[in-house]
Every structure is written in C-alpha cells, then in structure tokens.
C-alpha positions, 0 to 999 in steps of 0.5 A: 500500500505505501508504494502505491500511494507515494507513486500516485504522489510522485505522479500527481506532483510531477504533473503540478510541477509540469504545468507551472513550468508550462505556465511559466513559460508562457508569462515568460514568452509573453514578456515583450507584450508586457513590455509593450503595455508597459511603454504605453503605460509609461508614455502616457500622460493624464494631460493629454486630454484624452482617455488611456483606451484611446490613447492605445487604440490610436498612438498606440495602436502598433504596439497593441496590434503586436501584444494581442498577436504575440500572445495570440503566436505563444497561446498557439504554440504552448496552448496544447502542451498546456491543456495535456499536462493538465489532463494527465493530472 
C-alpha cells in the first residue's frame, strides 16, 4: 500500500510541477507584450486630454496590434502542451 500511494504522489506532483513550468513559460514568452503595455503605460500622460483606451487604440495602436498577436503566436504554440499536462493530472 505505501508504494502505491507515494507513486500516485510522485505522479500527481510531477504533473503540478509540469504545468507551472508550462505556465511559466508562457508569462515568460509573453514578456515583450508586457513590455509593450508597459511603454504605453509609461508614455502616457493624464494631460493629454484624452482617455488611456484611446490613447492605445490610436498612438498606440502598433504596439497593441503586436501584444494581442504575440500572445495570440505563444497561446498557439504552448496552448496544447498546456491543456495535456493538465489532463494527465
């Protein structure tokens, strides 16, 4: 009985361990879309009359374009591997 139960416990944590290095990996690959928000976060000012929204829609509206594709490019490609490692849990 005893090595039934820590194998099932080697098991249940190895597919833990396997799916937040997964989960690492994709916040990790999505880091130049953090870094975009983070340049029109910085760039923006209150003081320009318009709202935040719109500021990123339209002088921003590149560096959306590239966050919305490049987490869209990481989710297609991590995507798969993630939903399989939370099946085998």
């Amino acid at each position: 009985m005893a090595t039934k139960s820590s194998t099932r416990t080697s098991r249940g944590r190895s597919s833990i361990y396997e799916t937040l290095a997964i989960t690492l990996t994709i916040l990790l690959a999505n880091m130049p879309t953090l870094g975009a928000f983070y340049v029109a976060l910085d760039t923006y000012d209150a003081g320009m009359g318009i709202g935040f929204f719109r500021y990123l829609t339209t002088t921003m509206s590149g560096a959306l374009i590239f966050a919305i594709l490049w987490t869209g490019i990481v989710f297609f490609a991590f995507g798969p591997a993630l939903v399989g490692a939370r099946d085998r849990r």
